[in-house]
ZAGU-802622 format. One line per 3 residues: number of its first residue (from 1); their letters; for each residue z, y, x of C-alpha. Coordinates in Angstrom, 2 decimals. Layout:
! ZAGU-802622
NUM	A	Z:Y:X | ...
! end
This chain:
! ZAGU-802622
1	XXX	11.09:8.32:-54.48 | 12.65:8.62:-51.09 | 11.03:12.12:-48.95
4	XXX	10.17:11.06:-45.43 | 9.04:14.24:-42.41 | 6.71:11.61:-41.34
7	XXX	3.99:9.74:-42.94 | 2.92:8.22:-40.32 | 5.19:7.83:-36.68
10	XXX	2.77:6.11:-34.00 | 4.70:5.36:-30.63 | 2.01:4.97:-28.30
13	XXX	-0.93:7.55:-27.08 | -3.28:4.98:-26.16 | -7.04:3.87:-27.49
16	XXX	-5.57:2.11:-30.42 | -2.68:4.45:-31.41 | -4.78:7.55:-30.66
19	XXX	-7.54:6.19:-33.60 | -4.92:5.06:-36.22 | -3.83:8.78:-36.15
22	XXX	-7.12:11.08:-35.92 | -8.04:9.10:-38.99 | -5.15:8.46:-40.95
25	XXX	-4.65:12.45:-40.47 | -8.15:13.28:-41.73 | -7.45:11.51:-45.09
28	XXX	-4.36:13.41:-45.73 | -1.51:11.80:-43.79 | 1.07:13.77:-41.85
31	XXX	1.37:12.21:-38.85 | 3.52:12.75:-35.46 | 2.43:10.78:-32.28
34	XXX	5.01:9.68:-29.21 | 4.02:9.47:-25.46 | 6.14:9.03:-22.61
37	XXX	3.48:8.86:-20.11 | 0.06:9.88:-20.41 | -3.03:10.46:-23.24
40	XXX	-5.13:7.66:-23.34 | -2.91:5.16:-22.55 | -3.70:1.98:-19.98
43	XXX	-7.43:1.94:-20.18 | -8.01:6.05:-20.02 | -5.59:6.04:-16.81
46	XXX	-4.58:3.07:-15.03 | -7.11:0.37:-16.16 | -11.20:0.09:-17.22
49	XXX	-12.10:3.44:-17.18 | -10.41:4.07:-13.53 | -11.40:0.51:-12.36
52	XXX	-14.95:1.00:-13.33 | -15.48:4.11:-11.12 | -13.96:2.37:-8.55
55	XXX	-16.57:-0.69:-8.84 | -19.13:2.34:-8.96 | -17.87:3.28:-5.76
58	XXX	-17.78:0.29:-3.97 | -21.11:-0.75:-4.70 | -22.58:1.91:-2.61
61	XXX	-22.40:-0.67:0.56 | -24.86:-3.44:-0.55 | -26.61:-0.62:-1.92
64	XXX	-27.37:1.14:1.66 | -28.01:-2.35:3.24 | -30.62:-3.37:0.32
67	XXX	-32.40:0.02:1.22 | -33.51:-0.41:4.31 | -35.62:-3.31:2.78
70	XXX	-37.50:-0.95:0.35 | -38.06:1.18:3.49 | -35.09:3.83:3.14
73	XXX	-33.72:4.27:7.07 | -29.82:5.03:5.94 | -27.93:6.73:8.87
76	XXX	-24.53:6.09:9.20 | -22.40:5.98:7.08 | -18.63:6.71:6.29
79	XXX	-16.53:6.32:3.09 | -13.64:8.83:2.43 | -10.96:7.27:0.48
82	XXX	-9.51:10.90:-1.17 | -12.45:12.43:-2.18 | -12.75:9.07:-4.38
85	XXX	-8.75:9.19:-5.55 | -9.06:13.11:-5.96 | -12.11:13.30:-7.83
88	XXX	-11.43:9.94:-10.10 | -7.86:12.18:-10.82 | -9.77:15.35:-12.13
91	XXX	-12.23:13.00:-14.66 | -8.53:11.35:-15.89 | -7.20:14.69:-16.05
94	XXX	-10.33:15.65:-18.22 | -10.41:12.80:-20.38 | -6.47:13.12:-21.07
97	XXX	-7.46:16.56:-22.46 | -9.90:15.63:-24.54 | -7.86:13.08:-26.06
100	XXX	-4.84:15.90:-26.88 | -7.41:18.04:-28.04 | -8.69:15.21:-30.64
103	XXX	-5.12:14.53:-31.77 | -4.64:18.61:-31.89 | -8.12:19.00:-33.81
106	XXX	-7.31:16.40:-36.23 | -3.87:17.92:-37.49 | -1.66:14.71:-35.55
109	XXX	1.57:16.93:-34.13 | 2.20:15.59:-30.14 | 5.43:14.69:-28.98
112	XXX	5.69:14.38:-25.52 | 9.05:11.73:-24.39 | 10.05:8.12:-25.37
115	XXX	10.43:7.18:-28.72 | 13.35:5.03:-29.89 | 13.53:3.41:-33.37
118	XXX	16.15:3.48:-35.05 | 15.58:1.90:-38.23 | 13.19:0.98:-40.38
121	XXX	12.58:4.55:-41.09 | 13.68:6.43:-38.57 | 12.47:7.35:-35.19
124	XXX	14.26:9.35:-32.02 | 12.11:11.52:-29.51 | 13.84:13.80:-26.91
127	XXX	17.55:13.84:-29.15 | 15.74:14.93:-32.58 | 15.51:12.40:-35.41
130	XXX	12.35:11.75:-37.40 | 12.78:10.05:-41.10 | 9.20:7.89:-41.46
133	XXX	7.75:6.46:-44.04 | 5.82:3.98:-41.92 | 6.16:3.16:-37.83
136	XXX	3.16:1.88:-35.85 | 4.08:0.46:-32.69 | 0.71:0.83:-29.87
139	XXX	2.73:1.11:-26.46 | 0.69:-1.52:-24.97 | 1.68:-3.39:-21.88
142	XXX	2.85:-3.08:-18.41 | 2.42:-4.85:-14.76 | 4.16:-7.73:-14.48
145	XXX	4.97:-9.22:-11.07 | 7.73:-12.06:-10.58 | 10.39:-12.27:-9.15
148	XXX	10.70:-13.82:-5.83 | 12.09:-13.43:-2.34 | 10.03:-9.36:-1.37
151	XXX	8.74:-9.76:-4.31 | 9.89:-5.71:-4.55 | 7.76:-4.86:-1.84
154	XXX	4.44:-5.71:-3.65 | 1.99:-3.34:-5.51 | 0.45:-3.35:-8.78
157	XXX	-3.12:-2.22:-10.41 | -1.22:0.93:-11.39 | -0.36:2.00:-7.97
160	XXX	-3.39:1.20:-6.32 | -4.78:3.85:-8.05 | -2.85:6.56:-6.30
163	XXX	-3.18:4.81:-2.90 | -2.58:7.45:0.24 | -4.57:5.70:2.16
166	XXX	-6.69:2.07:2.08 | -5.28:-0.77:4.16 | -7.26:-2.39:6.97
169	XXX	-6.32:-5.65:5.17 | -5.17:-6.62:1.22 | -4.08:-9.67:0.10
172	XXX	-4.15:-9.68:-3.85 | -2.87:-12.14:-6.01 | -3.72:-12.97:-9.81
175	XXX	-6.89:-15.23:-11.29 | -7.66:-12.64:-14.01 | -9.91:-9.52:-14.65
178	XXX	-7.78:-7.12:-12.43 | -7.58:-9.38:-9.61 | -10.89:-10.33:-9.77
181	XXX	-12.28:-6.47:-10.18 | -9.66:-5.21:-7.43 | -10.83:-7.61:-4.69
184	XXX	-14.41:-6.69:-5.24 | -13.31:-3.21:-5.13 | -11.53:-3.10:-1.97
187	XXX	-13.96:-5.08:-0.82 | -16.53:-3.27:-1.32 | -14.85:-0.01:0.51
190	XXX	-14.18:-1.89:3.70 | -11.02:-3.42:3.37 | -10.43:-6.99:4.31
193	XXX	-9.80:-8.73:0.93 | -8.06:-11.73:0.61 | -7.58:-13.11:-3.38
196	XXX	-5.15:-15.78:-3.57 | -4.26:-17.56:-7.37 | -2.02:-20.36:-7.64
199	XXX	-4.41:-22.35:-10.09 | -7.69:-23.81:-8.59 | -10.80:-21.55:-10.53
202	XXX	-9.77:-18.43:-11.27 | -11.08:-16.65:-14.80 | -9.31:-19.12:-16.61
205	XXX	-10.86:-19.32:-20.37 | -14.42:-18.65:-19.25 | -17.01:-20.74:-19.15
208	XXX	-16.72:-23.46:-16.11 | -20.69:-22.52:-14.91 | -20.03:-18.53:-15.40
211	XXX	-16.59:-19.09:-12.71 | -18.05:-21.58:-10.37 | -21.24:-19.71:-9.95
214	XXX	-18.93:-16.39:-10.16 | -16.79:-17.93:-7.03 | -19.65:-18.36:-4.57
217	XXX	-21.23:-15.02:-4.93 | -17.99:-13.45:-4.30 | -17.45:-15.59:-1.21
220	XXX	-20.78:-13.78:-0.30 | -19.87:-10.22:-0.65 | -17.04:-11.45:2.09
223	XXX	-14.04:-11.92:-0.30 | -11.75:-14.57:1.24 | -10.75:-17.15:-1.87
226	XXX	-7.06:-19.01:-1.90 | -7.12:-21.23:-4.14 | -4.15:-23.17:-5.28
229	XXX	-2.19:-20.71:-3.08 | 1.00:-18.67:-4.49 | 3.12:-16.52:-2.05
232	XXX	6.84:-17.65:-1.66 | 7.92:-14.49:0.28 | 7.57:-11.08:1.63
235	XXX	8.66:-9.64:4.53 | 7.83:-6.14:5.76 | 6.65:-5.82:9.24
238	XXX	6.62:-2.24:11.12 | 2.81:-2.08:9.87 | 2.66:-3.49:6.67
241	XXX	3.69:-6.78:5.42 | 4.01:-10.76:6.16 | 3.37:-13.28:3.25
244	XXX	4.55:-16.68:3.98 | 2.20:-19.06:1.33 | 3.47:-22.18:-0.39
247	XXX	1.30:-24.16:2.31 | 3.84:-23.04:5.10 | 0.92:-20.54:6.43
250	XXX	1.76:-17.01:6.71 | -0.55:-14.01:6.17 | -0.32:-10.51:7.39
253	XXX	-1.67:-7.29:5.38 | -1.16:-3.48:5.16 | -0.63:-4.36:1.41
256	XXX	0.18:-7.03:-1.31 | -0.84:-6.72:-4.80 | -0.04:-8.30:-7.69
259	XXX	-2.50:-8.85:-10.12 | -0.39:-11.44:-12.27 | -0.76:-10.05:-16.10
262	XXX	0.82:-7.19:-18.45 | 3.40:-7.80:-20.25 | 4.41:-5.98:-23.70
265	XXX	5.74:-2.79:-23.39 | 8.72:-3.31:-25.82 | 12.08:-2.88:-23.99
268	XXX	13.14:0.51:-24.42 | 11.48:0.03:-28.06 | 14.69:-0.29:-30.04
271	XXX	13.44:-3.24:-31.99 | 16.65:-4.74:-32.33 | 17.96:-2.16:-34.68
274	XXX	14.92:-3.59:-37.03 | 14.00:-6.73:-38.47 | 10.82:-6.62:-36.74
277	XXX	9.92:-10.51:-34.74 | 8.99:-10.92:-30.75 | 7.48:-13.68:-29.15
280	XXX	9.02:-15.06:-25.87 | 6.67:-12.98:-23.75 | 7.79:-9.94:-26.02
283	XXX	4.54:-9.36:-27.99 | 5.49:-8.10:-31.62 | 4.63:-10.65:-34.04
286	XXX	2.44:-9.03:-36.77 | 0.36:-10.57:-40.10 | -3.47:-10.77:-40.42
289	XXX	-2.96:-6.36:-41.80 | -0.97:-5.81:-38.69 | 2.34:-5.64:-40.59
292	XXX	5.70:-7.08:-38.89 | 8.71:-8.41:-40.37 | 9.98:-5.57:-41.32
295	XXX	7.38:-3.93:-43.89 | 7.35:-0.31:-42.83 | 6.67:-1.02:-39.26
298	XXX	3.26:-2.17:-38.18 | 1.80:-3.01:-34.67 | -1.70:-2.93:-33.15
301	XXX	-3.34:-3.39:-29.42 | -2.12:-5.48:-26.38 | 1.55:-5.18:-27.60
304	XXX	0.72:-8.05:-30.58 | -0.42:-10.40:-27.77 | -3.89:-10.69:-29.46
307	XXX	-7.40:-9.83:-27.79 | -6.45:-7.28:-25.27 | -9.40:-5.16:-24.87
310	XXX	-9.69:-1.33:-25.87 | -12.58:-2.10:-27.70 | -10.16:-4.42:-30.24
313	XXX	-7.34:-2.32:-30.09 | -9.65:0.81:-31.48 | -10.69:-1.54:-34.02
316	XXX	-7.62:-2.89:-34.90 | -6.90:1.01:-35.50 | -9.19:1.45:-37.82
319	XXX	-8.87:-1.57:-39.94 | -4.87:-0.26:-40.57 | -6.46:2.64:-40.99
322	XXX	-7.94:1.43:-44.06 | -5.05:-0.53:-45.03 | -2.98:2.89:-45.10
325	XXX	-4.81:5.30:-46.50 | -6.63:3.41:-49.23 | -4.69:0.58:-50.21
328	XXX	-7.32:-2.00:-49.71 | -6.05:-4.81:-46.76 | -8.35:-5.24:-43.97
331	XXX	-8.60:-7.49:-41.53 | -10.19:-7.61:-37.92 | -12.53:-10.17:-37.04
334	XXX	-12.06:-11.83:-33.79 | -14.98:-13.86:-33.76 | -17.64:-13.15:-30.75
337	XXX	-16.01:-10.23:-29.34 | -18.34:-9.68:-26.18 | -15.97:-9.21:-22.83
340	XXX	-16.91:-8.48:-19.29 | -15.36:-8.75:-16.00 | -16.80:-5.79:-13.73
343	XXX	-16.62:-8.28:-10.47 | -19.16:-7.94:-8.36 | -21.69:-9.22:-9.56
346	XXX	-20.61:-8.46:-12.79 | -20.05:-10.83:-15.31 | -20.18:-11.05:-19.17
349	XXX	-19.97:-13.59:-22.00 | -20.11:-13.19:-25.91 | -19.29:-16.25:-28.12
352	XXX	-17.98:-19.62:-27.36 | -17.68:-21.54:-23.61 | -19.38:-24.99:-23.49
355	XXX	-16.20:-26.38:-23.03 | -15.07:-24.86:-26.75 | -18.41:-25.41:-28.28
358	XXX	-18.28:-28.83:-27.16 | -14.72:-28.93:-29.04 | -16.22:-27.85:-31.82
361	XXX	-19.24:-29.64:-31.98 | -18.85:-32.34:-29.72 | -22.68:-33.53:-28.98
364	XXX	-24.60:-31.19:-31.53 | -25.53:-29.15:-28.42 | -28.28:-27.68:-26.24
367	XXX	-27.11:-26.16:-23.55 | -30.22:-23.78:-21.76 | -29.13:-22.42:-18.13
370	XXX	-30.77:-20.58:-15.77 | -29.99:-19.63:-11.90 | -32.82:-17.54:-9.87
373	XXX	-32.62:-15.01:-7.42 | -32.76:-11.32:-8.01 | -35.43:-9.72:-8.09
376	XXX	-33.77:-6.93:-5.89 | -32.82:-9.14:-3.43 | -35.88:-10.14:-2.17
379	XXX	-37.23:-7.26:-0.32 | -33.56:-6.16:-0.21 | -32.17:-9.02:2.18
382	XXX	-29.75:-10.66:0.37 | -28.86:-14.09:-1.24 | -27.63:-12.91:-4.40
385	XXX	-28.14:-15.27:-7.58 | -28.31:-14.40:-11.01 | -26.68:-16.90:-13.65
388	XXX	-27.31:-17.21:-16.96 | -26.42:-19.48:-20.00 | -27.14:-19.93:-23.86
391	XXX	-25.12:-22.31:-26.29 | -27.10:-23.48:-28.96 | -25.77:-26.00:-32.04
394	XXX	-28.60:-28.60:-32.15 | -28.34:-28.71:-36.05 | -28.63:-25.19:-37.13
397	XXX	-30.04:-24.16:-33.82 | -27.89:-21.22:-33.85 | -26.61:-19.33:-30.32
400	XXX	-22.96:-19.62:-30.62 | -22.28:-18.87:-27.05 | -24.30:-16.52:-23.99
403	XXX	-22.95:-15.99:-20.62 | -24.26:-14.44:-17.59 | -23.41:-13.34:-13.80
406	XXX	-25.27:-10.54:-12.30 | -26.10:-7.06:-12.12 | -25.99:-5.53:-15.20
409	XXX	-24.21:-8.22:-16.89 | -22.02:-6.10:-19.20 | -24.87:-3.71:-20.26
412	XXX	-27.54:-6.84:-21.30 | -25.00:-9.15:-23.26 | -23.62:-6.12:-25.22
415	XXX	-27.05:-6.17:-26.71 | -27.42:-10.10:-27.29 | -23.79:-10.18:-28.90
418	XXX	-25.32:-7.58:-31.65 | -27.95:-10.88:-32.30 | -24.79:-13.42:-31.80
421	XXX	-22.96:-11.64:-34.34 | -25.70:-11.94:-36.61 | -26.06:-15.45:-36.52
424	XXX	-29.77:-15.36:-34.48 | -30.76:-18.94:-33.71 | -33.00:-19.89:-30.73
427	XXX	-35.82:-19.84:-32.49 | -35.46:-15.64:-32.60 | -34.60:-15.60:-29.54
430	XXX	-37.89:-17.81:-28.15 | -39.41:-15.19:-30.57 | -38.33:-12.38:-28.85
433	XXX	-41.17:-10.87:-26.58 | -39.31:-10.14:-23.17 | -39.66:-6.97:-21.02
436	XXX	-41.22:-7.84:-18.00 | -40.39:-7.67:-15.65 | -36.57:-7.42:-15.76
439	XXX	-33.52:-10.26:-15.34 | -32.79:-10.13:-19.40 | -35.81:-11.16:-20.41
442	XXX	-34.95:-14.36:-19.08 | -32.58:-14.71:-22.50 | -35.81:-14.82:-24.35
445	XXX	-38.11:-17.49:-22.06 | -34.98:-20.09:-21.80 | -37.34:-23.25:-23.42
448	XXX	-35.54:-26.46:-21.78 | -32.13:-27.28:-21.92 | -30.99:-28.51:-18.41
! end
């Protein structure tokens, strides 16, 4: 039998790569981890968990204006853009130490530089040569912005996070989760937001009620929507930066971001010198066990192209985890995986869109909707509307599908997609005594479709 150093060689210190080692160490595997950059990969330092005190902190200003309705006499007020950055760097720099001291506590040795494979069994770190019995690849993805005339001069999510300052005005541009989040964000803090997206809805794959509905309240915190708008050029100006728009107009800004998807983080990889398969976007093509082309080399998170969330990634971990350590092949199910967008409001959906239950099922549906105004909002001042929406199948009268925009959005359907996910049908749900009074409990007094 061949001798290896390496069990186990995972490239990639991220959510996903992190798990497969802890555990795959704690049932006896020697295992060495890679990372170039930082502990905790996208999500831990540059995406949700960043992003979502960010939302935190730009909800404070509809917060102060709702209290003077409940009687609260705010004075004025100021926001300080590096106390944010600073103190949002220490909880990163925390949470990057717990997750060395997790790898450390677990027995997984740390290698700090990038990894290059080699072949299918060997692996190079910092000019030293590792022999492997297996590789998992978990380097996730990166920014992408195209290419275009300036296109050099634009920003991504991962800088915006390290900002020296805020601009008076942004102009971001994407029709996805960061864009979306961003220009509520920078909204929120001040800054004149404008979100442009080439297509004309943005959230594309949602449910058509969840981004309609999702599009006016936005336009009601003050974001300023371009739809069917792409930027053809930047220029920069002595104060920022001109953006000449496919409509001939031009708009100025003290910054441009692009919001316009990750791509796999595979270049640098080495893959070549394997037999292991990309797609044309560069996500690793991997079987239902997470196992490329080449049979020692296995793949897991956003760099397979799959569902990328941390959330899957972790469990994607632990199913090869499995796989690995006990011989048995397990799969991940991708069915109902509950997903929010922390917009504001917030917005979250478990199951199937009417549009892909109606693929499915064609007319076997009920479809149950409800739109009302918060109940913070009325002594609060403001106009905001809560949406919400169940999917039922007529036949079985199953929920196959739950959406809602409003506060609180992600919390209350990561509790109904427990019920989705065990096949609850309307009947438990209209059997379900509500807690009153609250927005969820409208879930649970939906009685006419509409």
């Amino acid at each position: 039998m061949a001798t290896y150093d390496v069990d186990l060689f995972v490239i990639g210190a991220g959510s996903g790569g992190v798990r497969t080692a802890r555990m795959c160490a704690q049932q006896g595997l020697r295992v060495v981890v890679a990372e170039a950059q930082y502990l905790g990969g996208t999500c831990v330092n540059v995406g949700c968990v960043p992003k979502k005190l960010f939302v935190y902190a730009s909800s404070f200003a509809n917060e102060f204006r709702a209290a003077q309705g409940f009687g609260w006499r705010v004075g004025n007020t100021r926001f300080d853009w590096p106390t944010l950055r600073d103190n949002k760097n220490r909880e990163i720099e925390r949470l990057n130490g717990i997750y060395g001291n997790l790898l450390d506590n677990a027995g997984v040795e740390l290698v700090r530089g990038w990894a290059k494979i080699l072949g299918p069994h060997e692996v190079e770190v910092n000019g030293k040569t590792y022999s492997c019995d297996k590789i998992l690849i978990a380097t996730g993805g990166v920014p992408f912005v195209p290419e275009f005339p300036g296109s050099e001069l634009a920003i991504t999510s991962n800088d915006a996070f390290y900002l020296d300052q805020l601009p008076e005005r942004i102009l971001i541009v994407g029709g996805g989760y960061i864009a979306v989040e961003f220009a509520g964000i920078f909204n929120g803090l001040g800054v004149e937001t404008h979100l442009l997206y080439r297509g004309p809805l943005f959230l594309r794959g949602f449910d058509q009620d969840v981004r309609e509905t999702l599009k006016e309240e936005i336009e009601k915190q003050g974001v300023k929507i371009h739809f069917s708008t792409d930027i053809e050029k930047i220029e920069a100006l002595n104060n920022g930066y001109r953006a000449t728009l496919n409509s001939g107009d031009m708009l100025d800004a003290g910054l441009v971001m692009y919001a316009t998807g990750r791509h796999p983080n595979v270049s640098r990889l080495g893959l070549g010198n394997t037999a292991v398969q990309t797609r044309g976007n560069g996500s690793i093509v991997v079987d239902d066990y997470f196992q490329t082309a080449e049979p020692s080399i296995y793949a897991i998170g956003d760099v397979i192209g799959r569902v990328e969330l941390t959330p899957v990634a972790i469990a994607e971990g632990m199913a090869l985890t499995q796989t690995l350590t006990t011989g048995v092949p397990a799969r991940v199910d991708y069915s109902n995986i509950p997903t929010a967008v922390f917009s504001q409001p917030n917005t979250a959906s478990v199951g199937l869109t009417e549009e892909q239950a109606r693929e499915l099922h064609a007319d076997d549906l009920q479809i149950y909707r409800s739109h009302f105004r918060a109940m913070k909002e009325t002594l609060g001042g403001g106009d905001g509307k809560v949406f919400m929406k169940l999917i039922v199948q007529r036949s079985s009268d199953r929920v196959v599908g739950c959406h809602m925009v409003g506060e609180g959005a992600g919390e209350i359907i990561q509790g109904i997609a427990i019920a989705i996910k065990a096949g609850a049908s309307k009947a438990d749900f209209d059997a379900t005594i509500g807690i009153h009074p609250t927005a969820a409990e409208e879930f649970v007094t939906m009685r006419e479709p509409g």
